[in-house]
Structure formats: structure tokens, C-alpha cells
N, C-alpha and C positions, 0 to 999 in steps of 0.2 A: 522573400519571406524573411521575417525576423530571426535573430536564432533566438530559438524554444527552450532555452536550458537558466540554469540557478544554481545558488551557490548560497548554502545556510550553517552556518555554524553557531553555537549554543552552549556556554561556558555556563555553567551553574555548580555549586558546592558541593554536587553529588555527582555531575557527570559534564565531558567534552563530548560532544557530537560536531562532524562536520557528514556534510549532505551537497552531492552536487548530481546532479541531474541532467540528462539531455532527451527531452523529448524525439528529437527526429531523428537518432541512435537506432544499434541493430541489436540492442541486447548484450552488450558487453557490460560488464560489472569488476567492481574492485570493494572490496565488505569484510571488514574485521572491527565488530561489534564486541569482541568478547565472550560472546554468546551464541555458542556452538548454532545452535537450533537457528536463531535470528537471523544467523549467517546464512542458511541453509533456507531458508522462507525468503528473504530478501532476493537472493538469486533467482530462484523460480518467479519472484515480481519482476524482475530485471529480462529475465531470457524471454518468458512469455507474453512482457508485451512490449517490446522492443525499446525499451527503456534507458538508453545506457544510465549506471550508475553505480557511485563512488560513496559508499557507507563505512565512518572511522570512527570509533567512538571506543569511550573508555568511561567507566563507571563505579560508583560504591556496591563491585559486586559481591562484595565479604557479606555484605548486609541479604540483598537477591536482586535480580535482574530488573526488579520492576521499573527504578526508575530509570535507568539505560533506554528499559525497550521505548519508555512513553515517550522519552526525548527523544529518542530516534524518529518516534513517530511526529510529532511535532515538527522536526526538519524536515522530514517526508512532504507532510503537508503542505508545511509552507513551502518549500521548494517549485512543488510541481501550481501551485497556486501563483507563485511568482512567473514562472516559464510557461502558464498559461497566456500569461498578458493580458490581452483586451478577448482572449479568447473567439478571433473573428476565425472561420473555414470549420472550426474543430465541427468532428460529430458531435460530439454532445454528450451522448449516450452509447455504453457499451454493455453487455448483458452476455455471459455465460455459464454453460452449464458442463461442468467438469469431472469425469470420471477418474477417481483413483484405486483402485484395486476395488472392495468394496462397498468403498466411500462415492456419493455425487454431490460435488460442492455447486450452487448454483449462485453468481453472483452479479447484481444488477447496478451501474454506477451512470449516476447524470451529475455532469460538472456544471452543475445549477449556477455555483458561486453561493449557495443557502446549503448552511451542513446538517444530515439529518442519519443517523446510525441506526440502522434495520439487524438484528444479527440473531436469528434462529438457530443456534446451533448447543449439541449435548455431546459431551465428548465421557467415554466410558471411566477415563480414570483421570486422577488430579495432575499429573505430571507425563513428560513425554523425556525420558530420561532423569535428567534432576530438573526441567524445566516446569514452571507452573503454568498450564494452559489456560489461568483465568487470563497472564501477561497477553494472550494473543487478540481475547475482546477489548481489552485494555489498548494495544496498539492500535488497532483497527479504526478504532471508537477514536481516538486524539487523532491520526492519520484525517479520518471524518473531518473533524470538526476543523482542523488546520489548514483541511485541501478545501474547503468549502464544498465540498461533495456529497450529494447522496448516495450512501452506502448501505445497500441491503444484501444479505448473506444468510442462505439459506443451506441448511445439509439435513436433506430429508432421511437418509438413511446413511447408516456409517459403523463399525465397530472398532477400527483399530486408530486410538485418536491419533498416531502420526499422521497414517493417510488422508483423516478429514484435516487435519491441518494445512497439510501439504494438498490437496485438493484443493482449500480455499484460496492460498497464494495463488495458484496456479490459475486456476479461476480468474481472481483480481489483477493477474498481468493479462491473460486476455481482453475482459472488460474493459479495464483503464487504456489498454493498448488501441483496442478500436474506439473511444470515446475521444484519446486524444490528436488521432487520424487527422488533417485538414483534408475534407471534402467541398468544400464551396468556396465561396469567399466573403460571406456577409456571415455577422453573431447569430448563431440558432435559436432564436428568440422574437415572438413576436413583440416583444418588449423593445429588441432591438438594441440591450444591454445584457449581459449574463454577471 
């Protein structure tokens, strides 16, 4: 089998991101974003779906986080879009539903290769620390559209917006973790391309 892994980096006037990924990894991470919170989401994507991965980035965050988290997400994307390959054995599709104290994050992802962002979710208050929790639709959504993945995200019930946060991550390392499994050895597709 080929190795599954990437390596993305991303120099723009407002931020350096570097992204490197290993699919067939046990969950080991190396993350210094800047961005306490980021750092701390990133990890749980990392542990929970067996992800190894390597997030470094530095950003105009005098201004606020926004554009850091998007580019990160953008290397995320493409990364694991790249270290998919031809995408031949993977399942496909990974779907979880994830308890966090009294939050349940539910989250459904098919590496179609066609990016489509689903994301149902109300969080009680605007910030989670100094961080802005629009920045987490915002990553999610570029992650989407970069990974070429469908991304649905659902939190039917939740009060304390850490825990749906962190529910969600936690969630989207299970899903993505069982989607990018190799189970067979032909593309999941009657198409016969993904």
C-alpha cells in the first residue's frame, strides 16, 4: 500500500501554515496554531481518528483568529485530499454520534471527492474564552470544501458551547477516522472513480 500521508504549506500576507498528515498514523499530534482553543479541537481531530498530525502556523492575530483558523483549514483539506490518492480500499463513509457532558455532536462525512457543508448547530454564547465560535463554521466549511468531502454536523441538543465544540471535533475524528480506514481494494464507487 502506498503511503497515505501530505505535506501543505501556505504563505500568505496574513498567515504561514504548514500541515502534514499521516493517514495510517495512531493519533499522535504536534499543533501550535497560536490559538489556544484551535490547538485543543485539532488534537481531539488527531487522537480520535487516528490521524497522526503536525499543525504550525502563525497569523495576523493582533487583528483575530479568523484568518489563521481558515488557512489552517484549507491545509487540512488539502492535505488529507492529497494523502487520499486515487482513494482505492478506503470506506468511504464514516458517521458519528458523540456525547460530551450535555452536549451530542452527530457527524456524518463521505469522501465523495464533491465538497458539500451540512452544519446544524446553536451555540449559547458568541465566544468560548476570547475565541469567536462563528471561526469553528468557518473552519469546518473551508476544511469541507478543500478535503472535497461531505460534511454534515448536526448538535441536536447542547448548553455549554465548549462542550458542543469539543463534541464536534471529537465526533469528526471518529467519522473521518472510519471513512479513511482501507477496507477492500477497489474505489467505493459505482462510478468506479471517487
Amino acid at each position: 500500500m502506498a503511503n497515505r500521508n501530505a505535506r501543505i504549506e501556505r504563505k500568505t500576507n496574513e498567515t504561514d501554515v504548514l500541515v502534514e498528515l499521516n493517514l495510517d498514523g495512531i493519533g499522535q499530534y504536534e499543533i501550535d496554531t497560536g490559538v489556544g482553543f484551535v490547538d485543543h479541537m485539532l488534537t481531539h481531530l488527531s487522537k480520535h481518528s487516528k490521524i497522526d498530525l503536525v499543525v504550525k502556523a502563525t497569523g495576523d492575530l493582533h487583528i483575530d483568529a479568523h484568518h489563521t483558523v481558515e488557512d489552517i483549514a484549507i491545509c487540512l483539506g488539502q492535505a488529507l485530499d492529497e494523502a487520499l490518492g486515487d482513494k482505492k480500499g478506503i470506506a468511504r463513509y464514516g458517521s458519528t454520534s458523540v456525547p460530551m457532558e450535555e452536549a451530542l455532536a452527530n457527524v456524518s462525512v463521505d469522501l465523495s471527492g464533491r465538497a458539500k457543508f451540512v452544519y446544524n448547530v446553536e451555540y449559547g454564547t458568541e465566544k468560548i474564552g476570547d475565541f469567536d465560535v462563528e471561526c469553528i463554521e468557518e473552519m469546518l466549511c473551508s476544511f469541507a470544501n478543500n478535503g472535497k468531502l461531505n460534511l454534515h454536523i448536526t448538535v441536536p441538543y447542547g448548553t455549554n458551547s465548549h462542550h458542543i465544540a469539543e463534541g464536534i471535533f471529537k465526533s469528526l475524528g471518529q467519522s473521518l477516522g472510519a471513512a479513511v480506514k482501507i477496507t477492500g481494494g477497489d474505489v467505493p464507487s459505482t462510478k468506479g472513480v471517487l
